[in-house]
Residue frames relative to the residue before (quaternion, step in Angstrom):
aa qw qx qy qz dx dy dz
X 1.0000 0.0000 0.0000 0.0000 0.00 0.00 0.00
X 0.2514 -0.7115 0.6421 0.1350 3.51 -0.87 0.90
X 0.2649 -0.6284 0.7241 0.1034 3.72 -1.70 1.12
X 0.3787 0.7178 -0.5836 -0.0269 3.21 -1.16 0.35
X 0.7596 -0.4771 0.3629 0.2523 3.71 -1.35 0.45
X 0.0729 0.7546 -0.6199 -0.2026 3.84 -0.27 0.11
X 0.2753 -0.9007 0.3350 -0.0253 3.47 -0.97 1.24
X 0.2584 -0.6370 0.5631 0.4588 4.11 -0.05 -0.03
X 0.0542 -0.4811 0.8683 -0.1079 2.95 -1.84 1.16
X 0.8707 -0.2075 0.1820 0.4070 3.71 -1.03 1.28
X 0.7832 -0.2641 0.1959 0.5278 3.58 -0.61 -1.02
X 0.6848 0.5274 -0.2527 0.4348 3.63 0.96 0.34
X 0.1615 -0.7744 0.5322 0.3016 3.67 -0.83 0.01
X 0.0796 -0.7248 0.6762 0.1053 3.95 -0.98 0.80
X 0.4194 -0.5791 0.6783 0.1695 2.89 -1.87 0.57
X 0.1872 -0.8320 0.5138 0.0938 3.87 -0.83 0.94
X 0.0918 0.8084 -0.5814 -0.0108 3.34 -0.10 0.84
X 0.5451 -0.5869 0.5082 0.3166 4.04 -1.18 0.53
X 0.5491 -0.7301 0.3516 0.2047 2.90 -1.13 1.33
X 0.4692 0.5986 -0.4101 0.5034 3.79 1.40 0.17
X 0.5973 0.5014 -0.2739 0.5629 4.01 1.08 -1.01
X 0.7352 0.4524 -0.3107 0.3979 3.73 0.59 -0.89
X 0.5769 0.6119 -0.1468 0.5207 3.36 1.46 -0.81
X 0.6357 0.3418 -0.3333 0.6066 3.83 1.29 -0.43
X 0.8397 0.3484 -0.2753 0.3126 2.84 0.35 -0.77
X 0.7186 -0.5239 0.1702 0.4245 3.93 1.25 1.65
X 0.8095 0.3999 -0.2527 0.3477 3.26 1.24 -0.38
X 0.2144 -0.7600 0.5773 0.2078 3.82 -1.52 -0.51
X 0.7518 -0.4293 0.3041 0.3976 3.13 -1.62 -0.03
X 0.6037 0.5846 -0.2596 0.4758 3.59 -0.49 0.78
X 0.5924 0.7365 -0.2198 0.2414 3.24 1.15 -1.41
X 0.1313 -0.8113 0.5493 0.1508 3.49 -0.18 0.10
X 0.2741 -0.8041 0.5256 -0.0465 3.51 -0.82 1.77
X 0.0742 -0.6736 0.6632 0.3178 3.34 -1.11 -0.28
X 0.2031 -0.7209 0.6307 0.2030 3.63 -1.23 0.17
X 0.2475 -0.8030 0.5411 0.0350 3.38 -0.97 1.11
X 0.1402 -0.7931 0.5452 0.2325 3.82 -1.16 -0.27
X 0.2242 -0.8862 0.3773 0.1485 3.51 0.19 0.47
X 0.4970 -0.5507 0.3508 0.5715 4.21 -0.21 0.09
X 0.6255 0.5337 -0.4830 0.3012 3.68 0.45 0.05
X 0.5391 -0.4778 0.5077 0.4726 3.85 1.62 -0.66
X 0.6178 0.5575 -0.4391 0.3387 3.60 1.10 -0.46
X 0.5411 -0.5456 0.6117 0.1882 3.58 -1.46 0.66
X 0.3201 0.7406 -0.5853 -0.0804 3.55 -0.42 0.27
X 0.3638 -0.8039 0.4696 0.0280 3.60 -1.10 0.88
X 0.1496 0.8241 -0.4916 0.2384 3.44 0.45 0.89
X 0.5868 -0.6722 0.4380 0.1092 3.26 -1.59 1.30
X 0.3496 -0.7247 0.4685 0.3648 3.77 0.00 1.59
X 0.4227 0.5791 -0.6113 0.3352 4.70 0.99 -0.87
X 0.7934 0.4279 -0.2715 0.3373 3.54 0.00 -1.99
X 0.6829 0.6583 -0.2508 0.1933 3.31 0.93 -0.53
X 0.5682 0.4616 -0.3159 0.6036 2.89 2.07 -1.40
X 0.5597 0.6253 -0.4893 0.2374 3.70 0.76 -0.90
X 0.7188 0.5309 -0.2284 0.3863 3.10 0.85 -1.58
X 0.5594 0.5711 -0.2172 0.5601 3.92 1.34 -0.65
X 0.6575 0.3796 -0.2876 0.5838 3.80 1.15 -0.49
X 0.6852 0.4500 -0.3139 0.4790 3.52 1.03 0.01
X 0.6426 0.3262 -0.3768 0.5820 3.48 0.93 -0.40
X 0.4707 0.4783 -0.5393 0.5088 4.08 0.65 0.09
X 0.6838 0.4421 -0.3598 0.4555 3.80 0.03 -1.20
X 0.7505 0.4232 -0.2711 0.4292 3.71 0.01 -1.14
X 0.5494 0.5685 -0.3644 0.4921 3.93 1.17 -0.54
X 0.5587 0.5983 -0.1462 0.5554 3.51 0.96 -1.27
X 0.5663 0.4037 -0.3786 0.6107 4.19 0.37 -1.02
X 0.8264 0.4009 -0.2335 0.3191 3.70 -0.16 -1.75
X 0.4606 0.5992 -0.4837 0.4415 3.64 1.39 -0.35
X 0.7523 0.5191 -0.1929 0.3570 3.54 0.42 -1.66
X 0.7764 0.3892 -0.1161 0.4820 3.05 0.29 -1.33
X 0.1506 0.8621 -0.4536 0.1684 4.30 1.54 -0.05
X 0.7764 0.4970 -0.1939 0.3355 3.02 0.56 -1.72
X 0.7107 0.3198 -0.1879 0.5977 3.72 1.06 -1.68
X 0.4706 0.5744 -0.5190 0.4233 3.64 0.86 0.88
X 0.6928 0.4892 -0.2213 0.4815 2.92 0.88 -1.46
X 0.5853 0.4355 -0.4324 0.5298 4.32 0.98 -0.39
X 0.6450 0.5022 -0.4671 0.3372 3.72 0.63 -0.99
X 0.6674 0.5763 -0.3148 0.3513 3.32 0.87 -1.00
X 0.5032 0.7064 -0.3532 0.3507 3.48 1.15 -0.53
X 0.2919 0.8542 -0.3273 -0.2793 2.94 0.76 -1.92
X 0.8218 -0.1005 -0.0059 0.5608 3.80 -1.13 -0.04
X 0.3142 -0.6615 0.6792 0.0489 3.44 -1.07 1.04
């Protein structure tokens, strides 16, 4: 778990985090985040890259299960 300080810079507020923490955790300077809030009160911070990636995979894999529906739907049957 990372701690860190959210600060005034001028008309804005940044969060500072060391450039060894930013680096584990997949990312850099530049990145573009999204910041969430969740019913628990939790913050969750999460990288918009992994996100579309992860959104271009459930599109692809939706697409497999369109096509392939039918010999799903028999597999699902199974042995009679």
């Amino acid at each position: 778990m990372l701690k860190t300080v959210i600060k005034a810079q001028e008309n804005s507020a940044v969060i500072v985090l060391p450039f060894s923490d930013l680096s584990r955790l997949g990312m850099s300077v530049g990145d573009e985040i999204e910041l969430l809030k969740n019913d628990n009160e939790e913050v969750i911070v999460r990288s918009v890259k992994k996100n579309e990636r992860t959104q271009k995979v459930l599109e692809k894999t939706r697409e497999i299960i369109n096509r392939r529906k039918s010999a799903l739907l028999e597999l699902g049957k199974g042995h009679e």
